[in-house]
C-alpha positions in Angstrom: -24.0 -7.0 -22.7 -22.5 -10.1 -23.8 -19.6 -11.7 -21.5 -16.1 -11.7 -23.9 -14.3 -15.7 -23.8 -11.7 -15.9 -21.9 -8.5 -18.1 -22.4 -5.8 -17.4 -19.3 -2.2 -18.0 -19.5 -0.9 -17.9 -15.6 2.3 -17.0 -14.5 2.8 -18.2 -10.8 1.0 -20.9 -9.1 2.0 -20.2 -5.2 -1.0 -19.4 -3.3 -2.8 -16.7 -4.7 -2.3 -19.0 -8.1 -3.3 -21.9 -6.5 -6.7 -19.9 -4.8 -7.5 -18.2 -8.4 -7.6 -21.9 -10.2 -9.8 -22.6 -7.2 -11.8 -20.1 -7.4 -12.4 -20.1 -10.7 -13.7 -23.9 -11.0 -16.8 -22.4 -8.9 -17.4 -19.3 -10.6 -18.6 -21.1 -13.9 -21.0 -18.0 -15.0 -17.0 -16.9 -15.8 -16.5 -17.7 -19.0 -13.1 -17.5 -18.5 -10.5 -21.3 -18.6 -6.7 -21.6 -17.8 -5.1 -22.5 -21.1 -1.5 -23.4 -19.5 0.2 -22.1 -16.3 4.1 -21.3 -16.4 6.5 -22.0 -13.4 10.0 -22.0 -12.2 10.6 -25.0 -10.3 10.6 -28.1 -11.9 10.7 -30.0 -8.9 7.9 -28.9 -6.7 5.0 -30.6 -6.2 1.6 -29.6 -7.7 -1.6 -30.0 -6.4 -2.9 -30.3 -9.8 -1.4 -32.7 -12.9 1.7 -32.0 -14.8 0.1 -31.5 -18.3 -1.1 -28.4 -16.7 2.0 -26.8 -16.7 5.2 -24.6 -18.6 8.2 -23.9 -17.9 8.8 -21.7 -20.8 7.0 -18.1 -20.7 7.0 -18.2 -24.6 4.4 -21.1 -24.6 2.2 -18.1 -23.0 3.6 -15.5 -24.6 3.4 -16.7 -28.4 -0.3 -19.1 -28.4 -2.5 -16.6 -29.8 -5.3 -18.6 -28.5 -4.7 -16.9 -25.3 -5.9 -13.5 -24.6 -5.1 -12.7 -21.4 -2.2 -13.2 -19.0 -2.7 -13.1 -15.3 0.9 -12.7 -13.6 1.5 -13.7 -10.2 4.6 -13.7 -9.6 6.9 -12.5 -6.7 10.1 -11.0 -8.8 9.1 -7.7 -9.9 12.1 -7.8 -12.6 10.5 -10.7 -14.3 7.1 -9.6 -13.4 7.7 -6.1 -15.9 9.0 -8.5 -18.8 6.0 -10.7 -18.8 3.8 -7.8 -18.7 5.3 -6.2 -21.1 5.8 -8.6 -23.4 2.3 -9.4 -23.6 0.7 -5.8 -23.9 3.0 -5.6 -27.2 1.7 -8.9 -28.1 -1.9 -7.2 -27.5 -3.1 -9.7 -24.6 -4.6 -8.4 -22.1 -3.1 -8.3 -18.2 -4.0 -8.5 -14.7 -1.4 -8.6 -12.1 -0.9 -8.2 -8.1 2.9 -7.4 -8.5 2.4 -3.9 -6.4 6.0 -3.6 -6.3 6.1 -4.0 -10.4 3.6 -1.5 -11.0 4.7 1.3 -9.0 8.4 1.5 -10.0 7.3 1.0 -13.7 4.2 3.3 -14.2 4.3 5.4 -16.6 5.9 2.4 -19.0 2.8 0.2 -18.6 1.0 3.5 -19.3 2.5 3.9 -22.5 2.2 0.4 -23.6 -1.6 0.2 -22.7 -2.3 3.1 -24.9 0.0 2.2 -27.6 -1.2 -1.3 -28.2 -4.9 -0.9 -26.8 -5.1 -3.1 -24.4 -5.7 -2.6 -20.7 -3.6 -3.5 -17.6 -5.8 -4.6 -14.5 -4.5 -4.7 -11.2 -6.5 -4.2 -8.2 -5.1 -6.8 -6.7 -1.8 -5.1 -6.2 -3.4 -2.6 -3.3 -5.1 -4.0 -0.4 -6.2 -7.5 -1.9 -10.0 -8.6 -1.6 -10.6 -4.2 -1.0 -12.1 -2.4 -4.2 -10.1 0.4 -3.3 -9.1 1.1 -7.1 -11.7 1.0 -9.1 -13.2 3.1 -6.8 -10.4 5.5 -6.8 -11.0 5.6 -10.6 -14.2 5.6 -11.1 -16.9 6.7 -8.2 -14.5 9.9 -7.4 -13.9 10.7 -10.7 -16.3 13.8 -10.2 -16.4 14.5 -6.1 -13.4 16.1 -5.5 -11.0 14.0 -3.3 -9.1 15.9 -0.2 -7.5 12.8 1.2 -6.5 8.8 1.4 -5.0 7.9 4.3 -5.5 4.2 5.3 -4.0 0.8 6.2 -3.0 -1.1 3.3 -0.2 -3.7 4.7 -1.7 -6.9 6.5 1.8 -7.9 7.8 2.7 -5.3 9.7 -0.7 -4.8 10.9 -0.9 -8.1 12.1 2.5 -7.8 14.2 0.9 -4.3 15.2 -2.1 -6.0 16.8 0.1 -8.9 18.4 2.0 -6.4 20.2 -0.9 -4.9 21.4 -3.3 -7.5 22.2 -1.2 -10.2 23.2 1.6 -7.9 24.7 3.7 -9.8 22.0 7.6 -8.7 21.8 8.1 -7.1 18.0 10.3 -9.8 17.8 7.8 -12.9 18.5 4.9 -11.1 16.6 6.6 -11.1 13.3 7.9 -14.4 13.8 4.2 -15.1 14.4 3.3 -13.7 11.6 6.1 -15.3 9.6 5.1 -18.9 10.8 2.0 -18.2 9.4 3.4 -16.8 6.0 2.2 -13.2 6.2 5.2 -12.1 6.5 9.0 -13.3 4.3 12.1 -14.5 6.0 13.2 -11.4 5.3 9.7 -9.2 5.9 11.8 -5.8 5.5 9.4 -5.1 2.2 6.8 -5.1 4.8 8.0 -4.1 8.1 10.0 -1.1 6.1 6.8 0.2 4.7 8.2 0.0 1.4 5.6 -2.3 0.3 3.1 0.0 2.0 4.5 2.9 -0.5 4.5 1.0 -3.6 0.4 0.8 -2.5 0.1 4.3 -2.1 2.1 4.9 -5.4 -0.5 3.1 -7.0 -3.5 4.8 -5.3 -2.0 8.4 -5.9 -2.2 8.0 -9.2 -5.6 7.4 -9.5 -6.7 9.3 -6.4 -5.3 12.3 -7.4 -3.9 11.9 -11.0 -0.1 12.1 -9.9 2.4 9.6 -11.1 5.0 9.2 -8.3 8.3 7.3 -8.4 9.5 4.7 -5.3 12.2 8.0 -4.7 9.7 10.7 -4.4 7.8 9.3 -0.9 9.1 9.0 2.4 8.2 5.8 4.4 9.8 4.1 7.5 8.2 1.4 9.0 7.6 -0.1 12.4 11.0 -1.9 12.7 11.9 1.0 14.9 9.4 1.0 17.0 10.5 1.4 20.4 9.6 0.6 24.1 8.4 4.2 24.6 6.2 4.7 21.6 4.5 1.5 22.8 4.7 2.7 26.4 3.0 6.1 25.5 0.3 4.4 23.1 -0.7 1.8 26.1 -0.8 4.6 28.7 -3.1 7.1 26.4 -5.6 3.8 25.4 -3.9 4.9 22.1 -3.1 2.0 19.1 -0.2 2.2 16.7 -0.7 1.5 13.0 1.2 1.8 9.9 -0.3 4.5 7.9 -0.2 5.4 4.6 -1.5 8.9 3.4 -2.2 11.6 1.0 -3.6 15.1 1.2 -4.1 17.6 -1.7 -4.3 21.6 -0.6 -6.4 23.9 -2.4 -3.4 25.1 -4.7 -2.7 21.8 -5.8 -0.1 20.8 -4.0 -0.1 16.7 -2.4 2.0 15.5 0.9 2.1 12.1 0.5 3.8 9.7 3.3 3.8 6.3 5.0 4.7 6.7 8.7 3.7 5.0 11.8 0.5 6.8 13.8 -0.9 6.9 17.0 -4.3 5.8 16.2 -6.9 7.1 18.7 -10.4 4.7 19.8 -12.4 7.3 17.9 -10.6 6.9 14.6 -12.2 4.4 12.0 -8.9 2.4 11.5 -8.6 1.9 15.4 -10.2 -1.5 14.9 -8.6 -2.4 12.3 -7.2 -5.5 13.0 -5.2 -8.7 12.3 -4.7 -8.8 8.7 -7.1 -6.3 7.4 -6.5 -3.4 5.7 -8.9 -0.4 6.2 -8.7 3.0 3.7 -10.8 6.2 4.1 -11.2 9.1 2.0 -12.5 12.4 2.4 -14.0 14.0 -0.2 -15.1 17.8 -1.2 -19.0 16.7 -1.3 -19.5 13.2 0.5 -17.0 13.9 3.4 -15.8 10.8 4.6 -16.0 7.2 3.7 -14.7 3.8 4.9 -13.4 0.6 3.0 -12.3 -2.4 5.2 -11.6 -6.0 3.9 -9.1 -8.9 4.0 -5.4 -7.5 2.9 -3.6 -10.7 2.5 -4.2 -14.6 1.9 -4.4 -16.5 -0.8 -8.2 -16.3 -1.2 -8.9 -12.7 -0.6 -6.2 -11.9 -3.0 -7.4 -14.6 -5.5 -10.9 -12.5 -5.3 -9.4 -9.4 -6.7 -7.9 -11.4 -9.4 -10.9 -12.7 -9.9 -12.6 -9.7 -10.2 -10.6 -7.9 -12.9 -10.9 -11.5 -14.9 -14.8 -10.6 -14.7 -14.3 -7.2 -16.0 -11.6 -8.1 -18.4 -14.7 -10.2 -19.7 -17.2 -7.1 -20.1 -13.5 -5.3 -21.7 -13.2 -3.0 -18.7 -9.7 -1.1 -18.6 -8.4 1.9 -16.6 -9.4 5.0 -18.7 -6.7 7.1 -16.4 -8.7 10.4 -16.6 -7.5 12.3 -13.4 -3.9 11.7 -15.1 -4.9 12.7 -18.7 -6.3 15.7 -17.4 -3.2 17.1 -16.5 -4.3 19.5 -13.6 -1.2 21.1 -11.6 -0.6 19.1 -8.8 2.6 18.5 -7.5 4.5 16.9 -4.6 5.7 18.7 -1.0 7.8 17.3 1.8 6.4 20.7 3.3 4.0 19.1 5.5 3.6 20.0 9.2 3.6 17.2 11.1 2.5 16.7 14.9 4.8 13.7 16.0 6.0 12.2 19.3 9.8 12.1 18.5 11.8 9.6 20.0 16.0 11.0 20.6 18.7 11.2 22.9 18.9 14.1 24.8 21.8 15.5 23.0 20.4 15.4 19.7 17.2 18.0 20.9 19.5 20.6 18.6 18.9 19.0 15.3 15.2 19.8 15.8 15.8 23.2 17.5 12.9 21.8 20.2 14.0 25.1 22.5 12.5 26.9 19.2 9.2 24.1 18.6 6.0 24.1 20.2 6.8 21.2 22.4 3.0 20.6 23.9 4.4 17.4 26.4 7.5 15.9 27.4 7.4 12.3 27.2 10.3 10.6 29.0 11.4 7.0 29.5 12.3 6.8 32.6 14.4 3.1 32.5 16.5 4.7 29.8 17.0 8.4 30.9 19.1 9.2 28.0 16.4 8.6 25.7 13.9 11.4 25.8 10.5 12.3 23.6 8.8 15.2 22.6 5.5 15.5 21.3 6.2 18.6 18.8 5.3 20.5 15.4 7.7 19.6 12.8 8.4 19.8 8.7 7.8 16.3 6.8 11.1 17.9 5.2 13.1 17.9 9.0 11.9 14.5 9.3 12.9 13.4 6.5 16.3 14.6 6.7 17.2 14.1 10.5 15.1 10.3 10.7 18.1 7.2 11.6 17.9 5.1 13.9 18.9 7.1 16.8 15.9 9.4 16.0 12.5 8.2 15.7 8.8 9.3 15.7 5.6 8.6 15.4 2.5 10.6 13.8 -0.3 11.9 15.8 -1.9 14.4 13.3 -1.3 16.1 10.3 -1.3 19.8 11.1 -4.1 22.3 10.3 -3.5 25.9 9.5 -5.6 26.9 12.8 -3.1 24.7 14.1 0.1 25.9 12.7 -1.1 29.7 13.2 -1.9 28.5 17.0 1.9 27.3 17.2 3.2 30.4 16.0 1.7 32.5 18.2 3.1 30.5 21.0 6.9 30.8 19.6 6.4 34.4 18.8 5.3 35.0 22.4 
C-alpha cells in the first residue's frame, strides 16, 4: 500500500513542536514535510530560522497545499477553533490537546463525519503509550470489563518523590516544576483534572460512552495528608493517582479518578517517575499491561509522530463501540473500600457506627483527626469530599464483598 504525501501546517512549536520537527528530519521513510509553523510570540527565540514561521493561523488554514494540521498548542479554546476550522476545510488533524478533546467530543465527532476527514489524537492520553488505538481497535471484539491505570506523569512523579526520597508534597512538585513536568500553577495536574480529561478520552473508545468533564468525579493528590502517607509507609503500600473504569454485566460503567493505595503485588506498583502504566481486563484475555513514557517532549513527539505515519496509510478512528449504540450508561453507585481521612466529629456524615469499619487508623500527633478504613458509595463520596474530609481508594468492592459487609451490619 502506497504511503499518501504529506504537507504539515503546525500550530505550536514549544517542546513537543520543537521534538516532532526533530523527529521528523530522521524519520525520512515519512513522506511527510512541514509546510509553515504558526506561533504567538513574535519575540521568542527559535531554534530554527524565521522564514519557517506564521503568525497568522489563516496562512495554515487557507493554503490548500497543506493537508494536514498538527495542533499543539496549550489553550484548549484556541486549540477547538483550529481544529475545527480545518476539518471544515477538509484537512486532516492530529492533536495532543487532551483537555480540547474531551470537553468537545461529540463536536469533533460530528465534524469528522460530516466532512470525511479523520481526527488523530493519541497523543492526548498517556504520550509515547499506544493506549488508543488499542482501545479502538485490538478490543473491538474481546469484551472489555475494565481500564484502570496511571495516565498523569506529573503527579506520578511528585508521588514517587515523596516516597522514595521522603520528599515534602511541597518540595516534590516544586521538583517536578523545576524540571517542567509540572505548570506554575500544576492544579490541571495535581487536581486530577487532567487525569479525567484522559479517561474521558479512553471511555469512549473503551467502552463506547461519551462522557462530559461534569459527569466524572476526580480529586487529586493535593490533599494528600500526613496520615495517608503514614499508613501507606507502615503497610509497604505506594500511593498513585488512579484513573478507572468498570462496566457490570447490565451495562452500567463507574468511572472515577481517585488516589489508591497501590499494593507490591499490583502491576502499577512500579510505576514510576514519569511513566504512565494502563491495564485492562478483558472478558477473554483477562489482563493486560501497557507502560511507557507519559510526558516529555520526545515521547510525546513519538505519538504525534505516529498518527502522521497513519495519517499517511489514511487511518482515522472508525468509532464502532460508539456507533453501536449498546445501553451503557454512567453510576456514582459504586462501592468503594477507602481509608477516609475526618475529624472526629464529622464520623456522622458517613454514619461509620452503621459502616463496616474493618480498622481504625488514627494519627496520633493530631488526635482530632481520625481514619477509617470503610465500605462506602462513590455517590457519599462524592457528596461529603472537602477538604476537611479525605480518602483514599484501596479496592473497588466485589459483590462477595458487599454481601460479606452486609451480613456484618445485619448482625
Amino acid at each position: 500500500m502506497s504511503r499518501k504525501q504529506l504537507n504539515i501546517g503546525l500550530f505550536g512549536f514549544g517542546c513537543v513542536g520543537l521534538g516532532l520537527y526533530e523527529v521528523l528530519q530522521k524519520s525520512p521513510a515519512l513522506r511527510a514535510n512541514i509546510r509553515n509553523i504558526c506561533v504567538r510570540d513574535k519575540d521568542k527565540p527559535r531554534t530554527i530560522g524565521a522564514e519557517n514561521f506564521t503568525f497568522d493561523k489563516n496562512d495554515i488554514l487557507n493554503d490548500e497545499s497543506i493537508n494536514v494540521v498538527v495542533e499543539l498548542i496549550d489553550d484548549a479554546d484556541a486549540a477547538f477553533e483550529i481544529v475545527s476550522a480545518a476539518l471544515r476545510k477538509g484537512k486532516a488533524v492530529v492533536s495532543a490537546n487532551k483537555k480540547m478533546v474531551a470537553e468537545h467530543f461529540t463536536e469533533l465527532l460530528e465534524l469528522q463525519r460530516e466532512y470525511n476527514v479523520p481526527l488523530l489524537y493519541e497523543a492526548a492520553a498517556c504520550a509515547s503509550m499506544p493506549i488508543i488505538r488499542n482501545l479502538e481497535e485490538y478490543y473491538d471484539n474481546d469484551l472489555l470489563e475494565s481500564i484502570e491505570g496511571i495516565v498523569n506523569g506529573s503527579t506520578n512523579y511528585i508521588l514517587t518523590k515523596t516516597f522514595s526520597e521522603n520528599l515534602s508534597y511541597a518540595d516534590a512538585l516544586k521538583q517536578a516544576q523545576d524540571l517542567g513536568f509540572a505548570e506554575s500553577n500544576p492544579i490541571l495536574d495535581t487536581g486530577g483534572f487532567d487525569a479525567k480529561y484522559k479517561l474521558l478520552i479512553l471511555l469512549a473508545h473503551a467502552f463506547g460512552y461519551i462522557a462530559t468533564p461534569a459527569d466524572l468525579f476526580n480529586i487529586g493528590i493535593d490533599n494528600i495528608g500526613e496520615l495517608e502517607l503514614k499508613y501507606a509507609k507502615e503497610k509497604g503500600f505506594k500511593i498513585k493517582l488512579v484513573a478507572q473504569a468498570y462496566k457490570a454485566a447490565d451495562g452500567s460503567l463507574s468511572a472515577f479518578v481517585i488516589p489508591k493505595f497501590v499494593t507490591p503485588d499490583d502491576r502499577l506498583y512500579n510505576v514510576d517517575d514519569v511513566f504512565n502504566g494502563v491495564i485492562t481486563k478483558t472478558s477473554f484475555a483477562d489482563t493486560h499491561f501497557f507502560v511507557g513514557r507519559g510526558a516529555g517532549a520526545y515521547p510525546t513527539a513519538s505519538a504525534v509522530l505516529s498518527d502522521i505515519s497513519a495519517l499517511s496509510y489514511e487511518y482515522k478512528y472508525e468509532y464502532k463501540k460508539i456507533y453501536r449504540e449498546e445501553d451503557v450508561r454512567l453510576t456514582n453507585e459504586a462501592e468503594l473500600k477507602v481509608l477516609l481521612r475526618h475529624r472526629r466529629e464529622d464520623a456522622e456524615l458517613f454514619k461509620l457506627h452503621f459502616s463496616t469499619v474493618e480498622e481504625a487508623y488514627t494519627n496520633h500527633d493530631s488526635g482530632y483527626i481520625t481514619g477509617n478504613i470503610t465500605l462506602q458509595s462513590l455517590k457519599a463520596l462524592q457528596e461529603k469530599h472537602s477538604g476537611e474530609i479525605s480518602f483514599i481508594l484501596i479496592n473497588v468492592v466485589t459483590e462477595t464483598e458487599k454481601a460479606a459487609a452486609a451480613q456484618v451490619v445485619s448482625a
